[in-house]
LODO-813797 format. One line per field, with one value per residue (C-alpha): residue in three letters; x, y, z negated; residue number from 1. Coordinates in nm, 4 decimals. Layout:
! LODO-813797
aa <- c(Ala  ...)
east <- c(X  ...)
north <- c(Y  ...)
up <- c(Z  ...)
i <- c(NUM  ...)
***
This chain:
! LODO-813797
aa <- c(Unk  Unk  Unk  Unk  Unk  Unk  Unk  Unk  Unk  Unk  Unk  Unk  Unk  Unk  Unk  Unk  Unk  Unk  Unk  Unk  Unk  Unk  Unk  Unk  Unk  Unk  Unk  Unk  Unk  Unk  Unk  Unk  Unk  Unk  Unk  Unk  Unk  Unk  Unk  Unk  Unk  Unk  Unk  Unk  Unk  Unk  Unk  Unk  Unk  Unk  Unk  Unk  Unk  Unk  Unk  Unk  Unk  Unk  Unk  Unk  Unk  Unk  Unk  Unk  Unk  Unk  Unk  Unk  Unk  Unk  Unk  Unk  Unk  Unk  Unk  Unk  Unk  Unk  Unk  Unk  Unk  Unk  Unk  Unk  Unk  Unk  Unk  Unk  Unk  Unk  Unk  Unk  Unk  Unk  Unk  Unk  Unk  Unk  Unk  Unk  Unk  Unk  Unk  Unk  Unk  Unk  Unk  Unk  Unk  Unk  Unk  Unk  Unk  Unk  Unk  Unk  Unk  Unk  Unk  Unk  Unk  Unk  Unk  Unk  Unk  Unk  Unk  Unk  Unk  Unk  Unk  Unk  Unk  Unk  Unk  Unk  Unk  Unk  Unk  Unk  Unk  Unk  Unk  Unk  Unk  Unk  Unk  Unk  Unk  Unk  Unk  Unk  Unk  Unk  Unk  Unk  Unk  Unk  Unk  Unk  Unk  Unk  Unk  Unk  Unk  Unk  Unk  Unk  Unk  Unk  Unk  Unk  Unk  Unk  Unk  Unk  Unk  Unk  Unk  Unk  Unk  Unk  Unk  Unk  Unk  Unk  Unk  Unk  Unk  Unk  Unk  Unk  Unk  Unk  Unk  Unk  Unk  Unk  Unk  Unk  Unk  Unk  Unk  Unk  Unk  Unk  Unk  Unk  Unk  Unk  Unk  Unk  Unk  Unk  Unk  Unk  Unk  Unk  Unk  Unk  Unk  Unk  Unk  Unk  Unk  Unk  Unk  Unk  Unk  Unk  Unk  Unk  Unk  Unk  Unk  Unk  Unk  Unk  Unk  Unk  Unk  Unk  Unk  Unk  Unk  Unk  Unk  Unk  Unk  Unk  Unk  Unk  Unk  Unk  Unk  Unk  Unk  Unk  Unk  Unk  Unk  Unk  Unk  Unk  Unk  Unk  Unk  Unk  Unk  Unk  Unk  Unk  Unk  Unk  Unk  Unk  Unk  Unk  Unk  Unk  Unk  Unk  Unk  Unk  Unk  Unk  Unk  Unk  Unk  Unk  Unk  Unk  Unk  Unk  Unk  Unk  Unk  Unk  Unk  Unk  Unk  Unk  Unk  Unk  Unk  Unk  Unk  Unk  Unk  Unk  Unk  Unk  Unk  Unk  Unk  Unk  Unk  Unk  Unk  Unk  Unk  Unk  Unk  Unk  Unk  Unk  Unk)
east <- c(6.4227  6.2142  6.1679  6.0732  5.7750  5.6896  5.6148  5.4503  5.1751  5.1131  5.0354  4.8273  4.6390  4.5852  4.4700  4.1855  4.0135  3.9882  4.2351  4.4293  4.7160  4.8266  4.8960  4.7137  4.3997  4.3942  4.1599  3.8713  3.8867  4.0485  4.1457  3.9034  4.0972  3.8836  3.9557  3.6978  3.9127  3.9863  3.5700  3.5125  3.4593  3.7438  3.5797  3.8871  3.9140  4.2076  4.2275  4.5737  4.6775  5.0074  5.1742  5.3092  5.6676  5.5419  5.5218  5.1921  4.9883  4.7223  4.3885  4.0773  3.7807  3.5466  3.7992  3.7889  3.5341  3.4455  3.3947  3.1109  3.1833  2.9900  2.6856  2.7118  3.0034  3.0112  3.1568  3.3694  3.5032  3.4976  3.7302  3.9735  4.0241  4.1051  4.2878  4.6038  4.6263  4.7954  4.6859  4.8996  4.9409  5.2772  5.1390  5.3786  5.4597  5.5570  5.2526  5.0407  4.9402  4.6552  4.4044  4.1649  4.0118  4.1039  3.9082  3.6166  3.6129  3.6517  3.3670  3.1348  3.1945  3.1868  2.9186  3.0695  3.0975  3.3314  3.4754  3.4466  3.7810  3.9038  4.2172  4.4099  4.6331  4.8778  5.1645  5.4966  5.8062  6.1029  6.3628  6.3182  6.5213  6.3777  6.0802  5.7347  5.5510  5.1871  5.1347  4.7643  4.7573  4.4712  4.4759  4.8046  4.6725  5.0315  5.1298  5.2364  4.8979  4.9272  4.5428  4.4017  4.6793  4.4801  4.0744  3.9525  3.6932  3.8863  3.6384  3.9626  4.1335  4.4064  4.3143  4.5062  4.5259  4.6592  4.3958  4.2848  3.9235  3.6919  3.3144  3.1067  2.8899  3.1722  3.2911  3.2191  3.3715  3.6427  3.8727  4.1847  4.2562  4.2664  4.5230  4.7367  4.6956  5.0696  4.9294  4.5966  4.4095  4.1281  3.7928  3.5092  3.1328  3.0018  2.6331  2.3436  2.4319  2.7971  2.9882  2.6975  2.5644  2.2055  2.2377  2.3600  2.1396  2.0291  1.8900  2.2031  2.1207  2.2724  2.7039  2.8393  2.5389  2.6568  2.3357  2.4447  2.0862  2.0243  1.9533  2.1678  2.4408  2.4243  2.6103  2.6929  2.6699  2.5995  2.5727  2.9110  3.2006  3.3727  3.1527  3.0196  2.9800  3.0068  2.8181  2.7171  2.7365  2.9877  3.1946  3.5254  3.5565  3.8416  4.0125  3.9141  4.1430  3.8246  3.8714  3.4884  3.5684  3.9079  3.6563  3.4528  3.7471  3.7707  4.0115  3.9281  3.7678  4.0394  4.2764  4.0585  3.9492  4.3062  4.3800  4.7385  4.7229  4.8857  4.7773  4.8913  4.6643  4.7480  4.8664  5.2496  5.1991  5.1467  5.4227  5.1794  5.0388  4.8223  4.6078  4.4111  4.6374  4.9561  5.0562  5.4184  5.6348  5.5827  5.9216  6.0698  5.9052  6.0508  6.3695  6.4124  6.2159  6.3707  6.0676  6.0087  5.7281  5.6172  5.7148  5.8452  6.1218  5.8037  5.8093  5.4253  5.5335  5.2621  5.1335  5.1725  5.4437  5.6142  5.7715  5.9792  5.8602  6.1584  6.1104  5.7904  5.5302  5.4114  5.5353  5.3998  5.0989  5.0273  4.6341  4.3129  4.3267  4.6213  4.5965  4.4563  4.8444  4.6149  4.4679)
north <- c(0.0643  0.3914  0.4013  0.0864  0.1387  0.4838  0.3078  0.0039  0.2502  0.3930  0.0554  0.0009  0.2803  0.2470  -0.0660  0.0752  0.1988  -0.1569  -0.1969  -0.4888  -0.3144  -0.2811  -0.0659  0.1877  -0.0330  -0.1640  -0.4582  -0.3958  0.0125  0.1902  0.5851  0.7150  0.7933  1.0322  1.2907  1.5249  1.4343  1.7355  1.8553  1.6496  1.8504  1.7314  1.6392  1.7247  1.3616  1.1812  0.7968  0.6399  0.4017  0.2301  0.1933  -0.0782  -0.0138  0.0480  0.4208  0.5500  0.8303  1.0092  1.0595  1.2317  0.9967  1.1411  1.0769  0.6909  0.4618  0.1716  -0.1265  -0.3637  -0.7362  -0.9156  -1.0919  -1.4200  -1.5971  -1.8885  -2.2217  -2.1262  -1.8045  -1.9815  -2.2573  -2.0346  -1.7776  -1.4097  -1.2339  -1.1108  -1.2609  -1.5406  -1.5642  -1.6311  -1.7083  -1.6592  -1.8108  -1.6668  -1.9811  -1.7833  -1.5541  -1.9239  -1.9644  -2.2587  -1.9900  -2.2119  -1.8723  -1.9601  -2.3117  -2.1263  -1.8690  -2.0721  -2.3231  -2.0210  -1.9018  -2.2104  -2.3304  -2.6402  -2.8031  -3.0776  -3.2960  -3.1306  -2.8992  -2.7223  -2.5843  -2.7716  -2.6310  -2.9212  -2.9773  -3.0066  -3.0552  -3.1152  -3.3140  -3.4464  -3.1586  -2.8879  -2.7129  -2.7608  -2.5107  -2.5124  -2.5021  -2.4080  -2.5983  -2.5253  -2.6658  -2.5426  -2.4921  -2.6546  -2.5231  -2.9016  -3.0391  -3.4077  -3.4299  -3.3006  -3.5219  -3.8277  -3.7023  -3.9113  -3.6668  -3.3225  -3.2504  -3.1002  -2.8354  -2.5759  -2.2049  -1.9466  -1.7864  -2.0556  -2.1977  -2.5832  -2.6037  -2.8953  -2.8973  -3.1016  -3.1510  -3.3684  -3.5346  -3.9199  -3.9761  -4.1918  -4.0208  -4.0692  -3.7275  -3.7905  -4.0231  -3.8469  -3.5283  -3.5361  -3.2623  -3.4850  -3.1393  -3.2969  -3.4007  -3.6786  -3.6256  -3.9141  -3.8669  -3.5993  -3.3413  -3.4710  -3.1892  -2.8763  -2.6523  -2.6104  -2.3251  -2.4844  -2.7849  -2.8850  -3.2110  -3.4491  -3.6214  -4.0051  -4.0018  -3.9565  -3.7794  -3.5592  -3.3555  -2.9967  -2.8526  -2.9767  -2.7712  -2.8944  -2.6212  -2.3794  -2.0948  -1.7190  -1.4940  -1.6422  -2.0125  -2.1059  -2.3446  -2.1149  -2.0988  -2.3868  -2.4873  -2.8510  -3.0476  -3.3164  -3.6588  -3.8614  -3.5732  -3.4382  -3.0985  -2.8657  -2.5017  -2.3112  -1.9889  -1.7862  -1.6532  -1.5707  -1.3032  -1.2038  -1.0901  -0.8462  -0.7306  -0.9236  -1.1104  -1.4693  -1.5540  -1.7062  -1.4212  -1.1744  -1.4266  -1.5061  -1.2624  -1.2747  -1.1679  -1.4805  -1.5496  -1.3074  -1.3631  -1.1399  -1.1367  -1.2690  -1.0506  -0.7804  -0.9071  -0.8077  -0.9684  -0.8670  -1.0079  -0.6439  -0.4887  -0.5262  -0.4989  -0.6711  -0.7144  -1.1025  -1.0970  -0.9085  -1.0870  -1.4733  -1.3636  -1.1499  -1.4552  -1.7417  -1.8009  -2.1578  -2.4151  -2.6927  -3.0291  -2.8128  -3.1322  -3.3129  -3.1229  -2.9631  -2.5813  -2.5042  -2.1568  -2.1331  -2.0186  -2.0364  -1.7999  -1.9979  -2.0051  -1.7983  -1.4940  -1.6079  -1.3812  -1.5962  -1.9455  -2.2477  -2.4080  -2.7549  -2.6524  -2.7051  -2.3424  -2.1529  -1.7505  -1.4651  -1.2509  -0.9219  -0.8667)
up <- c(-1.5880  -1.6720  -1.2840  -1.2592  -1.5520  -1.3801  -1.0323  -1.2150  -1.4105  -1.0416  -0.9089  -1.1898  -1.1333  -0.7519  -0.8476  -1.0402  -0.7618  -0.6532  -0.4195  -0.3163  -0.1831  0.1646  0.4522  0.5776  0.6134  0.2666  0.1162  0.3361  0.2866  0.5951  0.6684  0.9046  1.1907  1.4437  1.6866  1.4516  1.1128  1.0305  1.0145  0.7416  0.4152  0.1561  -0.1956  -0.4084  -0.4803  -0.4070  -0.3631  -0.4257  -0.1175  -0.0999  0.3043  0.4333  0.3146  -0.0662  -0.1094  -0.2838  -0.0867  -0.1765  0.0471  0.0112  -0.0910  0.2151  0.4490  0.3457  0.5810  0.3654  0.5878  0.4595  0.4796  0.7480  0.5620  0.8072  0.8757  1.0855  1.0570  1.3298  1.1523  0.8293  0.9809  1.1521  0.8757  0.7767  1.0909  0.9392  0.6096  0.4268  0.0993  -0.1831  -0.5671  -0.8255  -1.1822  -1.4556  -1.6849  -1.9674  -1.9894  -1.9886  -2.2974  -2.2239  -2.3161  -2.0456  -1.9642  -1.5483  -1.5889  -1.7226  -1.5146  -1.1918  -1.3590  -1.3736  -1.0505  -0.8395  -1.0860  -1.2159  -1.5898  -1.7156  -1.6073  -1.2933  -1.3360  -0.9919  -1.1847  -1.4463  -1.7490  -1.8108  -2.0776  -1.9480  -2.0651  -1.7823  -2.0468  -2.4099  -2.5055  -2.3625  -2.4796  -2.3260  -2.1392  -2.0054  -1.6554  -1.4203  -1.1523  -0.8799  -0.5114  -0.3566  -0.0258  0.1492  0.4885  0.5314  0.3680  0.3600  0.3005  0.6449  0.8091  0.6970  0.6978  1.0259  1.0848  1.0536  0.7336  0.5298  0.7782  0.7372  0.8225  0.9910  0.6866  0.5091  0.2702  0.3102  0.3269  0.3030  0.4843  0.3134  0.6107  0.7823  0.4742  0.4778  0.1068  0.2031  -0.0227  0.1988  0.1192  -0.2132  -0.2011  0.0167  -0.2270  -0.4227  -0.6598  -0.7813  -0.7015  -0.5538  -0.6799  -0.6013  -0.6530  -0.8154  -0.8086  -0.8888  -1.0771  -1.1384  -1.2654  -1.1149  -1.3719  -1.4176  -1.2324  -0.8828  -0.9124  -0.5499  -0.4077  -0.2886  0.0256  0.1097  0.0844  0.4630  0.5454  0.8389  0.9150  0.9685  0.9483  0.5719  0.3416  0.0632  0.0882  -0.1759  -0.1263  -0.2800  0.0155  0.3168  0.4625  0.5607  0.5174  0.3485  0.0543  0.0098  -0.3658  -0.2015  -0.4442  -0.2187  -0.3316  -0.2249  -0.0653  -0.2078  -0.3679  -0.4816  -0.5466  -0.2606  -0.2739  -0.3453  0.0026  0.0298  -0.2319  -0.0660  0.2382  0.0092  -0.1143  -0.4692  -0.7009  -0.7254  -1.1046  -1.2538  -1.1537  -1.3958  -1.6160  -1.7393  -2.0586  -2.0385  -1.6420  -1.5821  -1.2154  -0.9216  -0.6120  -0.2606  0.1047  0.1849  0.4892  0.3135  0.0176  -0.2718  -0.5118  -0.8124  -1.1547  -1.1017  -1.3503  -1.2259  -0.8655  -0.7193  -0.4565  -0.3586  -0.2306  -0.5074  -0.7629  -0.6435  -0.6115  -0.9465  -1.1171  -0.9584  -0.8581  -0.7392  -0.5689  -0.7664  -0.5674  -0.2764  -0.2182  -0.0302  0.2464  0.1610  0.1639  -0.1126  -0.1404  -0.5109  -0.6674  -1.0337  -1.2253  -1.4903  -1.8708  -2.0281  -2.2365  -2.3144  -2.4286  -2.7086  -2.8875  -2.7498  -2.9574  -2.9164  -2.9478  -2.7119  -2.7053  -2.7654  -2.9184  -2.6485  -2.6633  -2.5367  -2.8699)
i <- c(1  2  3  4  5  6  7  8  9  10  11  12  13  14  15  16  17  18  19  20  21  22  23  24  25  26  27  28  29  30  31  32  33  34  35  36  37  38  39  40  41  42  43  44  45  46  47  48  49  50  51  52  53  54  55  56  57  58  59  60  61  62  63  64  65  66  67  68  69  70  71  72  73  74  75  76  77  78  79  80  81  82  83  84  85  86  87  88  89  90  91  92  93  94  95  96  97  98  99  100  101  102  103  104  105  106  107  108  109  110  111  112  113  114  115  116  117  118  119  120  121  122  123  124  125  126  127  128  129  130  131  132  133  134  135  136  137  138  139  140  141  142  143  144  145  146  147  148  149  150  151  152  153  154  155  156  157  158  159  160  161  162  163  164  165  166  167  168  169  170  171  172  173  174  175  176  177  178  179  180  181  182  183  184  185  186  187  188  189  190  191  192  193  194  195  196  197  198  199  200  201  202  203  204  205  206  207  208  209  210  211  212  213  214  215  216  217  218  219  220  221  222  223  224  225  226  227  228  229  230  231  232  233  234  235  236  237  238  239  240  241  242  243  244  245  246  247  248  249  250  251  252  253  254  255  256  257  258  259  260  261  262  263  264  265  266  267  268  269  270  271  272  273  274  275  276  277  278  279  280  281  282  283  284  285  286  287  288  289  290  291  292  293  294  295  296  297  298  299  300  301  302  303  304  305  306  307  308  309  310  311  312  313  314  315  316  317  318  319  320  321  322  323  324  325  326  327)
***
């Protein structure tokens, strides 16, 4: 167990630099590998990196080469994904403690405001005598996705790296999608404004208005699919993996929003995942857990995982908001 602690406060601390965790090329940061290595002056500062097979190494910060995320990325790119990855979330039910902090945090992000809500924090109890639990649900982003089965003009797609998308542009507001959705994860925009912050206002043009060069899209880095804030009217919105931040190399909002580090966002191909505290073994963690996927009997392989609510970190409280357990 002491072992066990000691490797967990080195992860923690690798993390810190602002690592994902990885192999040698790790969340956008890579070794530089030359022929003329060995010229460059060391600093005396050592980064913590963890190799493919989970041991920690140490390297000297000047012989890092930070790569800078591309500033355009095309529909094209948005659509088929981030080469090599296959993003993941494990939410820890009994660290949940419907603090709300993920909702808000997502809201602020995406620029959205009730009853626009992207993730939900439900109250479940499985059997009359058991004892309830809350439980955040965002878009599980299926490997089976019932939703882009039934879109009749391939507006909701499935990425290589296995996040479900939607582009607004194509969207006709049919909501067949919606319907097919077993998790109720997705949303409808109703009108001007519906659910958009002051912030993100923009001008919404006609519902099943397909014209690729308006100028509509608002977007955080670039103008792409793949961060849209898709607040047309009469399109359909939801959870969208935060996967332009997993390309500069950050945690999605609700990950570091949550005070009780309740959400664990990373790579399966990699087998890591992390709330930027704590870093685990995907793997490790679902079996030692009994970790499970919510609905998995419907054949929709989800990419969202459970850890069960026992040995809770806190009682459950029947509140709107339940206590912050960091302070």
């Amino acid at each position: 167990m002491e072992k066990e602690n000691t490797e967990g406060s080195q992860r923690r601390k690798f993390l810190k630099f602002g690592l994902l965790a990885g192999g040698a090329t790790l969340a956008g940061l890579g070794i530089q590998k030359t022929l003329h290595a060995d010229t460059i002056p060391e600093s005396g500062k050592k980064v913590k990196l963890m190799t493919a097979d989970g041991k920690l190494v140490e390297v000297d910060s000047n012989h890092m080469k930070h790569h800078i995320a591309e500033s355009t990325i095309s529909d094209i790119q948005s659509r088929e994904g981030i080469e090599g990855k296959k993003f993941v979330m494990v939410i820890d039910l009994a660290r949940c403690a419907n603090a709300r902090k993920c909702i808000e945090g997502c809201q602020k992000m995406h620029h959205k405001r009730p009853p626009v809500e992207w993730i939900k924090v439900k109250k479940m109890q499985d059997a009359n005598d058991t004892a309830p639990y809350w439980m955040a649900q965002p878009c599980f982003h299926c490997d089976n996705p019932p939703c882009t089965k039934v879109c009749p003009v391939d507006a909701t797609f499935k990425r290589k790296d296995g996040v479900v998308l939607i582009d607004n542009n194509r969207c006709i507001g049919c909501r067949f999608c919606m319907a097919a959705c077993p998790y109720n994860a997705r949303v409808f925009n109703w009108g001007k404004n519906w659910g958009t912050s002051d912030a993100a206002v923009v001008s919404c043009p006609t519902p099943g208005n397909n014209d690729s060069n308006d100028s509509t899209r608002t977007n955080y880095n670039n103008d792409s699919i793949e961060t849209s804030l898709q607040d047309k009217m009469g399109t359909v919105s939801k959870c969208d993996f935060c996967v332009s931040m997993a390309r500069q190399s950050k945690l999605p909002d609700c990950v570091t929003s949550c005070p009780n580090g309740t959400l664990l966002y990373g790579d399966a191909n990699e087998d890591t995942v992390t709330n930027g505290d704590e870093t685990f073994r995907l793997s490790e963690l679902i079996r030692d857990r009994a970790g499970y996927r919510y609905l998995e009997e419907l054949g929709t392989e989800p990419r969202v995982y459970y850890l069960p609510a026992v040995q809770r970190n806190f009682p459950f409280e029947d509140d709107k908001v339940a206590h912050n357990t960091t302070e």
